[in-house]
Backbone as numpy.savetxt, mean C-alpha at the origin, in Angstrom:
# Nx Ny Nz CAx CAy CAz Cx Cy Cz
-0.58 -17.10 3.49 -0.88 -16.49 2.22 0.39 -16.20 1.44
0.92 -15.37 1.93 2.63 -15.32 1.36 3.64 -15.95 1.89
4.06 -17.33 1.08 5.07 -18.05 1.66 6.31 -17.72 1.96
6.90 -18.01 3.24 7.93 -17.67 3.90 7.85 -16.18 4.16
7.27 -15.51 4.50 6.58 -14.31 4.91 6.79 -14.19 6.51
7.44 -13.27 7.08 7.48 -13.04 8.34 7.12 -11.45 8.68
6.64 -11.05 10.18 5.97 -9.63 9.96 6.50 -9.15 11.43
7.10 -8.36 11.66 7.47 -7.49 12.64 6.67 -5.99 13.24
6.51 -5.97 14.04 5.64 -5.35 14.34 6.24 -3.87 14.82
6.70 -2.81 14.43 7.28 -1.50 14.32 6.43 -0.14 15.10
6.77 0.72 15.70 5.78 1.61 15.99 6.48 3.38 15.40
5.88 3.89 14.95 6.46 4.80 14.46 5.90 6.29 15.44
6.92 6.93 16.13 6.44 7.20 16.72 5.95 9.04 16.45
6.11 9.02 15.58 6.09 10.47 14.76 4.81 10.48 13.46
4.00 9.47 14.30 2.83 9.36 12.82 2.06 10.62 12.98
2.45 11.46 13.90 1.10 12.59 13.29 1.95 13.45 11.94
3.04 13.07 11.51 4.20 13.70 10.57 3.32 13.60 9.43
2.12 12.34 9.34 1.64 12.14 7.90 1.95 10.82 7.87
1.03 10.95 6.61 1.02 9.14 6.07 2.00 8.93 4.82
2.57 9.93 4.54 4.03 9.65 3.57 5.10 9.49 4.55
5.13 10.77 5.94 6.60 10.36 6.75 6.09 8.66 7.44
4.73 8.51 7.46 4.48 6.60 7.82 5.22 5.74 7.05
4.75 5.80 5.70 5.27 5.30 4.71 6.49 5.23 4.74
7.74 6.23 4.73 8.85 6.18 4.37 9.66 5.23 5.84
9.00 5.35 6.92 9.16 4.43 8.21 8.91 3.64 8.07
8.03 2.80 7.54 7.53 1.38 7.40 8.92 1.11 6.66
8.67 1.48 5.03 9.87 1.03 4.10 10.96 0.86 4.77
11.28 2.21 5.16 13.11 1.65 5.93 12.96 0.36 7.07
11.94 0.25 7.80 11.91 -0.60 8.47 12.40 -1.89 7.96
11.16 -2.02 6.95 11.49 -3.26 6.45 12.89 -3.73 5.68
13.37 -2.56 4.82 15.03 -2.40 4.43 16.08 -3.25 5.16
15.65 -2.29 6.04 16.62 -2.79 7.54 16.37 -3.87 8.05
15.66 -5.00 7.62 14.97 -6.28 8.17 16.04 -7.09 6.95
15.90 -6.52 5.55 16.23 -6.92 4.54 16.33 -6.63 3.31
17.31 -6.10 3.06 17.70 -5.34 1.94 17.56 -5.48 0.95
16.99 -6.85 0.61 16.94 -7.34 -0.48 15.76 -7.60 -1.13
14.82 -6.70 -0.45 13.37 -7.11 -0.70 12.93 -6.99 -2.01
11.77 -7.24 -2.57 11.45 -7.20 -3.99 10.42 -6.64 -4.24
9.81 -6.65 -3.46 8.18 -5.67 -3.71 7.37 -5.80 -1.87
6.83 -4.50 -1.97 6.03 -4.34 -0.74 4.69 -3.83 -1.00
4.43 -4.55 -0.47 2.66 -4.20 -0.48 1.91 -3.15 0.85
1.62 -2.17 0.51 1.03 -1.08 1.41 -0.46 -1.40 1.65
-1.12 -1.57 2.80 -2.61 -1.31 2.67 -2.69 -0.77 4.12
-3.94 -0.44 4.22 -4.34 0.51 5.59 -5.06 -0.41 6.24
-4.97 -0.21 7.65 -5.58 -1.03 8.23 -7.06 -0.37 8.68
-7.59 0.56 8.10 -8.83 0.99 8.22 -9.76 0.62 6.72
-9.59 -0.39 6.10 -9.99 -0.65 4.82 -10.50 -2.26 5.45
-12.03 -1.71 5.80 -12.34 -2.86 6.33 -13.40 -3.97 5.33
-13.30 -3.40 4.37 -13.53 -4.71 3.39 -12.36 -5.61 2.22
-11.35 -5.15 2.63 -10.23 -6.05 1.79 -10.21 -7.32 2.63
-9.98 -7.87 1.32 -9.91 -9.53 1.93 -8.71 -10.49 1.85
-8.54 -11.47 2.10 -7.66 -11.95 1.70 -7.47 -12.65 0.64
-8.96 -12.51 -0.16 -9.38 -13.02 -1.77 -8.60 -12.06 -2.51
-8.93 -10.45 -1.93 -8.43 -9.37 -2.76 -7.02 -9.38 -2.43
-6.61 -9.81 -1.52 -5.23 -9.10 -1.67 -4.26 -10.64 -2.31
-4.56 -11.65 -2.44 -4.00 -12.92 -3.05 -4.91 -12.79 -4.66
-5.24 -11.77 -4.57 -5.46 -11.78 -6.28 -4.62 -10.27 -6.76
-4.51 -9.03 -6.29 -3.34 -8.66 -6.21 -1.94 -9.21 -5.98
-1.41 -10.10 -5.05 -0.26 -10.70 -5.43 0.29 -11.34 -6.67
-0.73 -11.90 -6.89 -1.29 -12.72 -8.40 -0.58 -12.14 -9.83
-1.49 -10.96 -9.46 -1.26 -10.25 -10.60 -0.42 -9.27 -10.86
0.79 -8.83 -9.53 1.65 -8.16 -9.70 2.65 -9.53 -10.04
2.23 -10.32 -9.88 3.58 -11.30 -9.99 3.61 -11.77 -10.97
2.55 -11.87 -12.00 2.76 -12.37 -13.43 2.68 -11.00 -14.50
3.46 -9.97 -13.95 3.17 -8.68 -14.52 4.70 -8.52 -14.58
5.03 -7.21 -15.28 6.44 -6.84 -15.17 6.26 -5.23 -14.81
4.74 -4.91 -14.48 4.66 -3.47 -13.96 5.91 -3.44 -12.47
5.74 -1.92 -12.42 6.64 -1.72 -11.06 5.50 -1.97 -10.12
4.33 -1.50 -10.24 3.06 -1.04 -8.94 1.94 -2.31 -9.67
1.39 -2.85 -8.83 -0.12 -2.93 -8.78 -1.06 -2.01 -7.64
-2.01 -2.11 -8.13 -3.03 -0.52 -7.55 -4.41 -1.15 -7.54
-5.05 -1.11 -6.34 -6.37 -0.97 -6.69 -7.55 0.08 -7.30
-7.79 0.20 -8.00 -8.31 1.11 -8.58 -10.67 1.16 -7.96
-11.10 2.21 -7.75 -12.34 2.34 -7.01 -12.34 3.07 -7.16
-13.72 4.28 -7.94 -14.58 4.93 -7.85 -14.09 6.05 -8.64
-13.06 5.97 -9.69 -12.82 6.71 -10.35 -11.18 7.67 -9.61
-10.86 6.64 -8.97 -9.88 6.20 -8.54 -8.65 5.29 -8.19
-7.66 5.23 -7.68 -6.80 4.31 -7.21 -5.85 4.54 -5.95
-5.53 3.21 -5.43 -4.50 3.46 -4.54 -4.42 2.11 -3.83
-4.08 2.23 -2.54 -4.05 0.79 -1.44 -5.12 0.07 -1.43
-4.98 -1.00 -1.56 -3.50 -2.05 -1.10 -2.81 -1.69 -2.46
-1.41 -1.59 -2.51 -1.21 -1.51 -3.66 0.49 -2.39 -3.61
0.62 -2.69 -4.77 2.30 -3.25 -4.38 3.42 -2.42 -5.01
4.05 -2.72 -4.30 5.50 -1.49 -5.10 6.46 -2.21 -5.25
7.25 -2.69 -6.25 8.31 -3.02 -7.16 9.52 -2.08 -6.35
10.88 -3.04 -6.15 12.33 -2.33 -5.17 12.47 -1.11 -6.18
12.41 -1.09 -7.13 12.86 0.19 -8.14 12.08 1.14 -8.06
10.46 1.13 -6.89 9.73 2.68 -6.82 10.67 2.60 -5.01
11.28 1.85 -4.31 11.02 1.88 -2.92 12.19 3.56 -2.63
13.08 3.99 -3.62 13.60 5.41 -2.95 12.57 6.48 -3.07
11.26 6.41 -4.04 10.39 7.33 -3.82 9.42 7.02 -2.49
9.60 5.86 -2.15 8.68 5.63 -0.95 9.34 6.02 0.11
10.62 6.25 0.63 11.71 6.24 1.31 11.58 8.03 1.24
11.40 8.68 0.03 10.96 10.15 0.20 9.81 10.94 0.23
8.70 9.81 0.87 7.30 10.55 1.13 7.75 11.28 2.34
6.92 12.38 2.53 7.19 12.90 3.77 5.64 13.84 3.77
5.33 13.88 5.62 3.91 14.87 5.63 3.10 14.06 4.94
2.07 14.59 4.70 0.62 13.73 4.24 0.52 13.04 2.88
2.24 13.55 2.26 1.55 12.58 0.48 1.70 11.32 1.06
0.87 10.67 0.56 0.75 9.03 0.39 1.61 8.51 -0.63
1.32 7.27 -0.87 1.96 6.68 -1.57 1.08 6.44 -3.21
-0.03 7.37 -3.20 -0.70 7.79 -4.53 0.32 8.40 -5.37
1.45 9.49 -4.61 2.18 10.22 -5.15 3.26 9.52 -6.20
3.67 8.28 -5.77 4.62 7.49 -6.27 3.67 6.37 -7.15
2.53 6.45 -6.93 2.04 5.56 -8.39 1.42 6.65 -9.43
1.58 8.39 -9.05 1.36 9.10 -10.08 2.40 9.37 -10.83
3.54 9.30 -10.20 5.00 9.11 -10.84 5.06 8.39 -11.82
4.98 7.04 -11.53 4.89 5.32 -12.12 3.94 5.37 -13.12
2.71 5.65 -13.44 1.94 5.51 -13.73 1.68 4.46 -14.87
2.47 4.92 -15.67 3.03 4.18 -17.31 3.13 2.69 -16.52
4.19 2.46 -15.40 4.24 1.50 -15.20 3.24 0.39 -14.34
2.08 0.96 -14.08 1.06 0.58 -13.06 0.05 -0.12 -13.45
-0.42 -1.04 -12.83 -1.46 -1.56 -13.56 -2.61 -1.48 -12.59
-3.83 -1.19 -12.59 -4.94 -0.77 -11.34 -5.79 -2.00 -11.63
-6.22 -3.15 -10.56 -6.82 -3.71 -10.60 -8.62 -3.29 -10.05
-9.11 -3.61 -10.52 -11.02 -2.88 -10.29 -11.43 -4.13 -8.55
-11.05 -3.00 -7.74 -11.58 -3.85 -6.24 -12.37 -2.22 -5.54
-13.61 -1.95 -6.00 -14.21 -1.08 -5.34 -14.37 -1.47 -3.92
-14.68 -2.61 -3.30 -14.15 -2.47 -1.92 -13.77 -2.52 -1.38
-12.25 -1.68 -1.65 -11.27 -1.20 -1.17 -11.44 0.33 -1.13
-12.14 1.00 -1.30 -12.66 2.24 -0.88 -13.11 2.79 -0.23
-13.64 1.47 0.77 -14.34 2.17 2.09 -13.39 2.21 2.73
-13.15 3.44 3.44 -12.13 3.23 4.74 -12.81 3.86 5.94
-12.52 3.82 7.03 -13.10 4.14 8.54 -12.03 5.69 8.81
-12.28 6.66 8.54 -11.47 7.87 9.10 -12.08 8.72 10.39
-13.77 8.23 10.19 -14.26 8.90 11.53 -15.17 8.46 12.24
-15.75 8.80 13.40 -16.71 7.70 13.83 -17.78 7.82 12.93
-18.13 8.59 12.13 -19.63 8.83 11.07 -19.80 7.94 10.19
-18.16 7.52 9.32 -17.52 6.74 8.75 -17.80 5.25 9.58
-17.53 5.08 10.74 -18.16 3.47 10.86 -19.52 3.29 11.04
-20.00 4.49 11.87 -21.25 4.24 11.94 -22.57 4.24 10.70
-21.72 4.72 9.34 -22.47 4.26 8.21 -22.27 2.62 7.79
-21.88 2.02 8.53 -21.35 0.48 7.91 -22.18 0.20 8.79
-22.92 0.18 10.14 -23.81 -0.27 10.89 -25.15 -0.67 9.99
């Protein structure tokens, strides 16, 4: 899907810190892989209806954009999968504790563009949560 794309597999071992101190671990990770990166794309791996339609139409459209973020936007909302432009990655680098990375596209905002993928909203946080997808 993303050419010349390689993926390392990282464990962070302080994730009960939150999903901003996650965030800011992933980022440096990847930094440290390559400094030179240009945009990173965040999504959760409990977002069990993104596809790879949705997320190659997000690439799409952050790439013929000059926003910093693309965002999925659902339910009177937004957030992941979302992509982040190297010029938001020191606010991603200072999530810490539970802000997400919502925090840094409320920053951005001006610069964001939210694409409409409502199913990207379901996510799995508890077993009640999967067992409504049954």
């Amino acid at each position: 899907m993303v050419p010349h794309a390689s993926a390392k597999i990282t464990y962070f071992e302080e994730w009960q810190q939150g999903m901003g101190s996650t965030i800011s671990f992933g980022v440096q990770q990847i930094l440290n892989q390559d400094r030179y990166t240009k945009n990173i794309l965040i999504l959760l791996c409990d977002q069990l209806h993104v596809t790879e339609q949705i997320l190659t139409e997000l690439i799409f459209f952050h790439e013929e954009s000059d926003h910093l973020i693309t965002a999925c936007g659902y339910d009177k909302s937004y957030g992941a999968p979302a992509i982040f432009n190297r010029k938001t990655f020191l606010d991603l680098l200072n999530l810490h504790g539970e802000q997400g990375a919502k925090k840094v596209i409320q920053k951005h905002f001006k610069s964001t563009q939210i694409i409409s993928y409502p199913e990207a909203q379901v996510d799995i946080d508890t077993p009640q949560d999967l067992a409504l997808l049954k």
